[in-house]
C-alpha positions as CSV (number, residue, x, y, z in Angstrom):
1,X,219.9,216.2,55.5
2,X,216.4,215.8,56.4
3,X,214.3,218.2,58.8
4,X,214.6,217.0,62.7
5,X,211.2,215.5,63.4
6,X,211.9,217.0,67.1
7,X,212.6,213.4,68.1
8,X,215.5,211.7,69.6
9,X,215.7,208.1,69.0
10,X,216.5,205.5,72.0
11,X,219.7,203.3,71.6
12,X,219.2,200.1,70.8
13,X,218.6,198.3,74.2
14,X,221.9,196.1,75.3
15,X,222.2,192.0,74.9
16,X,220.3,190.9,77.4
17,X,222.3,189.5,80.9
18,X,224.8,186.5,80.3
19,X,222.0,184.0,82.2
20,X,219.3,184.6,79.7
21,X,221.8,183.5,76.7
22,X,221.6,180.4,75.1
23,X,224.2,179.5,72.2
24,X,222.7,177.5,69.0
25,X,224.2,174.0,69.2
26,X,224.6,174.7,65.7
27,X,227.0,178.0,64.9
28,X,227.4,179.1,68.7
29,X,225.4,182.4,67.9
30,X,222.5,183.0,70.6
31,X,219.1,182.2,70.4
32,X,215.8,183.7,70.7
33,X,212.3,182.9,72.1
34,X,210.1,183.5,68.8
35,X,206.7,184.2,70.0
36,X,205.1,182.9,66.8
37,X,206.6,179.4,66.6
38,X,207.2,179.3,71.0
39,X,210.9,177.8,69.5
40,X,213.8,179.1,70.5
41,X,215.2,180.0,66.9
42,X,219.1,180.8,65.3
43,X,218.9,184.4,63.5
44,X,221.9,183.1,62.0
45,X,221.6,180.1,60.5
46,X,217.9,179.5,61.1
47,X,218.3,176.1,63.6
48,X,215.6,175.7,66.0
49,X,215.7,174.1,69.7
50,X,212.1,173.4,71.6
51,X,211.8,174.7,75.2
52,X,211.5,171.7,77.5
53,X,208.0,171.5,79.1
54,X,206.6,174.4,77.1
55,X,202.6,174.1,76.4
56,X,202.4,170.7,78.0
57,X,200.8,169.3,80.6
58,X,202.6,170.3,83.6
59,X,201.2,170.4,87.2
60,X,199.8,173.8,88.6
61,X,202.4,176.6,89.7
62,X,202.9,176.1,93.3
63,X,202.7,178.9,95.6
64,X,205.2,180.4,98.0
65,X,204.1,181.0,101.8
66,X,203.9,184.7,102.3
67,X,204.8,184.5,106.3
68,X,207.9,182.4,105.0
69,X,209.4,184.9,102.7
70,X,208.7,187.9,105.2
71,X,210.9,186.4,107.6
72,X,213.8,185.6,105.5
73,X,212.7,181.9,105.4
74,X,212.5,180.7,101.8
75,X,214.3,177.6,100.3
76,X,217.7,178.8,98.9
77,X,216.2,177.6,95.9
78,X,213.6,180.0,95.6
79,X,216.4,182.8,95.8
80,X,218.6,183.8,92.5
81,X,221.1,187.2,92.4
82,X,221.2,189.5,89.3
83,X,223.3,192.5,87.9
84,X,220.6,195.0,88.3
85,X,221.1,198.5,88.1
86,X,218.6,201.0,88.9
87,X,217.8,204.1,86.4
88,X,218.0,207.5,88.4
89,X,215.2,209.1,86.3
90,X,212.2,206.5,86.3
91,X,213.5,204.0,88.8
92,X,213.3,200.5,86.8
93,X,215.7,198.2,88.2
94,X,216.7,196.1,84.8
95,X,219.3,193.4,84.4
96,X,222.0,194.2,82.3
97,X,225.1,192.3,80.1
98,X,227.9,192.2,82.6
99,X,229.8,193.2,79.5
100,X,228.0,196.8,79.2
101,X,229.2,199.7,81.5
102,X,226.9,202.6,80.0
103,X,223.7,202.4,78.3
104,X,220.2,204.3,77.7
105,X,217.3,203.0,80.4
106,X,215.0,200.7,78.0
107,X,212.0,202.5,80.0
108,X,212.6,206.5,79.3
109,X,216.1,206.2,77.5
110,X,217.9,208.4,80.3
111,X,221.7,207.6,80.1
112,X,222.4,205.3,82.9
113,X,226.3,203.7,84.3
114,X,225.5,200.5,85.3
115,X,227.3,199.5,88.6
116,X,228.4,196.1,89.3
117,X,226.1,195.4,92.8
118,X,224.1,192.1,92.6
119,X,220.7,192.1,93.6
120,X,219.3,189.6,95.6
121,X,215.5,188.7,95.3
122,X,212.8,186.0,94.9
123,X,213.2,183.9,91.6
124,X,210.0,184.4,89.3
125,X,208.1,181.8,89.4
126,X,206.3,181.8,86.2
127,X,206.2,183.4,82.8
128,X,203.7,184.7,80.4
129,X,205.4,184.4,77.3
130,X,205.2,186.9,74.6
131,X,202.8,185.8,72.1
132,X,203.4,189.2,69.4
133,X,206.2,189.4,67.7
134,X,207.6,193.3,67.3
135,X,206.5,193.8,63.9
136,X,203.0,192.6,65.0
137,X,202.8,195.3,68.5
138,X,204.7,198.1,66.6
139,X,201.8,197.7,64.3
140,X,199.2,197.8,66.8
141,X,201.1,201.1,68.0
142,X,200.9,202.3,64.4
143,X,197.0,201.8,64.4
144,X,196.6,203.3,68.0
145,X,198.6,206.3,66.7
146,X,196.3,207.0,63.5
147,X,193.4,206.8,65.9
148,X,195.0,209.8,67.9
149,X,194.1,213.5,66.6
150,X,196.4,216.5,66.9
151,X,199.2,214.3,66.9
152,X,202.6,216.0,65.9
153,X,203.9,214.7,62.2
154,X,206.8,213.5,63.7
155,X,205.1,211.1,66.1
156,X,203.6,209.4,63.1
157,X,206.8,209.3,61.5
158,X,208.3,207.2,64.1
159,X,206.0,205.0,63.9
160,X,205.9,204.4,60.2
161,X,209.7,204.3,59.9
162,X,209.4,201.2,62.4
163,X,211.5,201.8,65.1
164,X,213.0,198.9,67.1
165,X,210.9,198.3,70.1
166,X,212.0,196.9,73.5
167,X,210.3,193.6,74.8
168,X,210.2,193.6,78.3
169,X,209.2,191.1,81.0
170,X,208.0,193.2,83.9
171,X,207.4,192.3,87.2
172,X,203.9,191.2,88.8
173,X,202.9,189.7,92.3
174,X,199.9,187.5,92.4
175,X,198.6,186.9,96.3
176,X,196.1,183.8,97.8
177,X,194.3,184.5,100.8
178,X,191.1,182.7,103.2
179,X,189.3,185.8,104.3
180,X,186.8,185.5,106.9
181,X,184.9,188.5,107.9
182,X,182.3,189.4,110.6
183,X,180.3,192.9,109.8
184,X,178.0,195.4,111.6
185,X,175.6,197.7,109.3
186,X,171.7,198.6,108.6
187,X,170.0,197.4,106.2
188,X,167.5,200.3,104.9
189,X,163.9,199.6,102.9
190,X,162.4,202.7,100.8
191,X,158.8,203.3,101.8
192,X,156.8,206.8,99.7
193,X,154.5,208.6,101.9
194,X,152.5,211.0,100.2
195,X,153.1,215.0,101.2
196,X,151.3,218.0,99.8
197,X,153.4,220.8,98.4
198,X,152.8,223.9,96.4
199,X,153.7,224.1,92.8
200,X,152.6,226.7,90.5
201,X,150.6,228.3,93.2
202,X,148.6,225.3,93.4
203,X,148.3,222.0,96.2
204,X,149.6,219.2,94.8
205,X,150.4,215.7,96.0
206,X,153.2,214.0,95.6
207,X,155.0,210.6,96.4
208,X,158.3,211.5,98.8
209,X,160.8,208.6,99.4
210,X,161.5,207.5,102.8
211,X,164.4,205.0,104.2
212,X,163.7,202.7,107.2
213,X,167.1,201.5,109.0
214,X,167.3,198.1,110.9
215,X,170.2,197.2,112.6
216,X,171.8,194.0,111.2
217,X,175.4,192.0,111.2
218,X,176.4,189.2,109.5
219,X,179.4,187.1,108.2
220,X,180.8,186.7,104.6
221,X,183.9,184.6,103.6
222,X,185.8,185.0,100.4
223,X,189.2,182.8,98.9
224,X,190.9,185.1,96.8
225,X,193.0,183.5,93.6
226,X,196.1,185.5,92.2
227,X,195.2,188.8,93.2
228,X,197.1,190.8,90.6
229,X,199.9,193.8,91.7
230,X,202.1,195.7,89.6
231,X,205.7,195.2,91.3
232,X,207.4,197.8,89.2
233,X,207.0,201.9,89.5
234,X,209.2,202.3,86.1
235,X,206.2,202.7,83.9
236,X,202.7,204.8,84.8
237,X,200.3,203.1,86.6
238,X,197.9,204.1,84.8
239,X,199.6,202.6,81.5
240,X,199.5,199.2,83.0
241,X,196.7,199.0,84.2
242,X,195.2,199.2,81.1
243,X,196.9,196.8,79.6
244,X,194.8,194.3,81.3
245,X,193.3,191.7,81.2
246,X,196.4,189.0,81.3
247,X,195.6,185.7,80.8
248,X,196.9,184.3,83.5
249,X,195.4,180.8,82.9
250,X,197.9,180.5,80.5
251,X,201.5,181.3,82.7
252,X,204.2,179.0,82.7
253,X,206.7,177.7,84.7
254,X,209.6,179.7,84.8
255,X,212.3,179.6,82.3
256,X,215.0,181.4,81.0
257,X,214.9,180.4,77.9
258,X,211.6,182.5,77.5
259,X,213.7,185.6,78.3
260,X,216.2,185.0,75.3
261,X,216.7,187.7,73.5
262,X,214.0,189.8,75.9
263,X,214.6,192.0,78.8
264,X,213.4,191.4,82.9
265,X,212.8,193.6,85.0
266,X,213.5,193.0,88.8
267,X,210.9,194.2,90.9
268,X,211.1,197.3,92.7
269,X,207.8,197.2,94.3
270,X,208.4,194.7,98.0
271,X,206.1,191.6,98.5
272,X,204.6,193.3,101.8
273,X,204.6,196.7,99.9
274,X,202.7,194.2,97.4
275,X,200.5,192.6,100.0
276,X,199.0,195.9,101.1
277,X,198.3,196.9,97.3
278,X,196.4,193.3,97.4
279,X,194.6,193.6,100.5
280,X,192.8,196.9,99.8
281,X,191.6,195.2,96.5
282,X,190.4,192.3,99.1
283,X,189.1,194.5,101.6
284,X,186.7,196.6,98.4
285,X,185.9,193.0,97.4
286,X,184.9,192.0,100.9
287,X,182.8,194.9,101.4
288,X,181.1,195.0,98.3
289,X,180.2,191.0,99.4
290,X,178.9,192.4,103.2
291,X,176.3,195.0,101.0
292,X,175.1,192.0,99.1
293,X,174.7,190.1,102.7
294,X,172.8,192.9,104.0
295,X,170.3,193.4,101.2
296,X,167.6,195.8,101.3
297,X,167.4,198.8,99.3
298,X,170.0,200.6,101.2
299,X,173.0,199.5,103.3
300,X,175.1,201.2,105.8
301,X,178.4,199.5,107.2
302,X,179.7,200.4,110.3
303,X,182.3,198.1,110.7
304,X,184.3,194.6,108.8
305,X,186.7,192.4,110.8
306,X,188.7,190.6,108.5
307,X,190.8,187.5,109.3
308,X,193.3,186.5,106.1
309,X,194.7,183.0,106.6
310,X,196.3,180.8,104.2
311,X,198.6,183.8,102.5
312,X,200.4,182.8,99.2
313,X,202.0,184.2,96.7
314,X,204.0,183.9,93.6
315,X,206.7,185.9,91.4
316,X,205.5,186.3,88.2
317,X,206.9,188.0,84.8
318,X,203.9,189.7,82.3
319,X,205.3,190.4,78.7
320,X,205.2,193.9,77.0
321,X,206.8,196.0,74.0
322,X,207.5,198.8,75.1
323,X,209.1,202.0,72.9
324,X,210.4,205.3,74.5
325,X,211.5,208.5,72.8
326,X,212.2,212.0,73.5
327,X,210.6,215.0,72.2
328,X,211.8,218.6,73.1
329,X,213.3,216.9,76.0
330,X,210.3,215.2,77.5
331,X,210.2,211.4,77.4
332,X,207.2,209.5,76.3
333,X,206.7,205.9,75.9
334,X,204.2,203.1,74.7
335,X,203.1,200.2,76.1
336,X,201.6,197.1,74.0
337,X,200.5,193.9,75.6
338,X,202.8,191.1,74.7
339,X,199.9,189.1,74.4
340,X,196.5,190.6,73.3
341,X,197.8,194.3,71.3
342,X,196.1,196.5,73.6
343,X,198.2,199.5,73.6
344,X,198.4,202.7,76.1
345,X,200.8,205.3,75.8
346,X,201.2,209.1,76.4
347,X,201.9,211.5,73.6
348,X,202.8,215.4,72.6
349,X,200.2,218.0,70.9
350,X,201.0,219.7,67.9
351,X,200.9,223.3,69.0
352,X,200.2,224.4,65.0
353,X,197.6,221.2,64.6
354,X,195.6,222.4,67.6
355,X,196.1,226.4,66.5
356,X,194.6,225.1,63.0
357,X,191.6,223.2,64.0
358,X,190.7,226.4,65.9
359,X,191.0,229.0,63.5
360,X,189.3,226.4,61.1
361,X,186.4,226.6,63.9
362,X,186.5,230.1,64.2
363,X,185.9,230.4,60.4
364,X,183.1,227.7,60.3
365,X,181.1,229.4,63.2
366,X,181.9,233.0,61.5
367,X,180.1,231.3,58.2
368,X,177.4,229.5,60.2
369,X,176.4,232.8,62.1
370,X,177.0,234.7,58.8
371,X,174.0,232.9,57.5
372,X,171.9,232.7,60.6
373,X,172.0,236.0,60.5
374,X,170.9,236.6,56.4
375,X,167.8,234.7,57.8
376,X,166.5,236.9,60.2
């Protein structure tokens, strides 16, 4: 039997929900969205089915008004119920096979029971499809890893062995908004005067910089396009962020049939929780536009108004591999764009790496000084 590594491999993530499922016309086995060939494709007998409207010339996603969906307004059609259960460690709220009672969360592989609750929320209302296959992001994961130093042997182990990772759709809200907003500030202009001070016992002159305020105000106006917010709190912010930038140019309209054989996750993050995430990245945006209206050398803002018209949004699903694993009972996890490679991920130090490299150091400074020392 070989050594434990210290790692404790994930189960295999379950078959995705019943409506993502699409049986080959062929042998009745389900298909797959292969990223490479954008084809749903047979594992089984290799027959192939194209997506309809995939890559073509379609018209652009419509948005949703934002004051319609706060007040419970939306077309029924615009509305969809899941089977989502939500994991009690990292709180990702993932759809599950309705045949599957117990399983390991995809996100930090805690054991979850799935309930049978539906979960009602807005339909996504477009997809960036996966454009990596696994093999291709578990090697980008294999690169990043190399790259990392004092990583324990068994991290690099998992990686080389291979280990399945989980594709994941997660959850994103993009916002519209008109902003219009009126500002009061100062604009300040740098002027030297010169001052004599003592240096070295001696008078010297010297150049001092001085600011000259002028009250001004002004307006600015900004449209914002697809403000970009994270609507899931499953995976570190910090992670995700990272991962950007998605090319959003490229989203399509929503389909299932991109989700065969892939994971969703249902949003946990709200669409006014969203909003507020948005407008703070408006309202930096707006200010950085009112210190450009001001000019000058210097600026000083005393106050914005801001009126947001026009409020849109949409539902959108962003594709990444993800792989979890525990070691010595900590989970830690990967994240790979679905579409560009980047990866981010956390990882555990090897306690007898680190203590090596500083004893080596030790060593080489006892040598360096050992010699430094003959010289004198």
């Amino acid at each position: 039997m070989p050594a434990s590594t210290g790692f404790d491999d994930p189960a295999l993530p379950p078959t995705p929900s019943e409506e993502h499922r699409f049986p080959c016309d062929t042998c009745g086995s389900d298909l797959r969205f292969d990223p490479e060939r954008y084809l749903l494709v047979c594992d089984h007998c290799g027959n192939t089915e194209e997506i309809s409207g995939a890559r073509g010339v379609h018209s652009p996603i419509a948005e949703l008004d934002f004051q319609a969906a706060l007040a419970s307004a939306l077309p029924q059609s615009q509305m969809e119920e899941t089977r989502v259960t939500t994991c009690p460690n990292c709180a990702a709220q993932v759809e599950f096979d309705p045949g599957k009672h117990a399983t390991e969360c995809p996100f930090c592989a805690t054991p979850v029971v799935i309930d049978t609750g539906l979960n009602r929320h807005i339909k996504p209302r477009a997809v960036l499809p996966f454009g990596l296959t696994e093999n291709t992001a578990r090697d980008a994961m294999t690169d990043w890893l190399g790259s990392l130093w004092f990583a324990p042997n068994g991290l690099q182990e998992y990686a080389r062995k291979g280990r399945k990772m989980q594709g994941i759709y997660v959850p994103y809200w993009t916002y519209d908004a008109d902003t219009r907003s009126s500002y009061s500030g100062e604009r300040g202009t740098v002027y030297y005067v010169t001052q004599t001070v003592m240096r070295d016992g001696k008078r010297v002159q010297q150049q001092v910089p001085k600011i000259r305020w002028r009250a001004t105000s002004g307006r600015v106006a900004r449209f914002f396009d697809d403000v970009l917010v994270l609507a899931s709190t499953s995976l570190p912010k910090r992670f995700t962020d990272a991962l950007a930038p998605w090319d959003l140019a490229a989203l399509e309209p929503y389909a299932p049939e991109y989700l065969a054989g892939f994971r969703a996750e249902a949003y946990a993050v709200t669409l006014d929780e969203g909003y507020a995430q948005a407008r703070e990245v408006m309202d930096a945006m707006i200010q950085r536009d009112v210190r450009f209206d001001i000019g000058g050398d210097r600026q000083r803002i005393h106050n914005i108004q801001t009126q947001v018209s026009d409020v849109t949004f949409k539902h959108i699903l962003l594709p990444v591999w993800l792989a979890a694993y525990k070691y010595r009972g900590k989970t830690y996890r990967f994240v790979v764009n679905g579409r560009t490679g980047n990866v981010q991920g956390e990882r555990p130090y090897s306690t007898v790496k680190i203590t090596f490299a500083v004893i080596l150091g030790l060593i080489v400074a006892g040598i360096v000084g050992y010699f430094m020392a003959l010289q004198k």
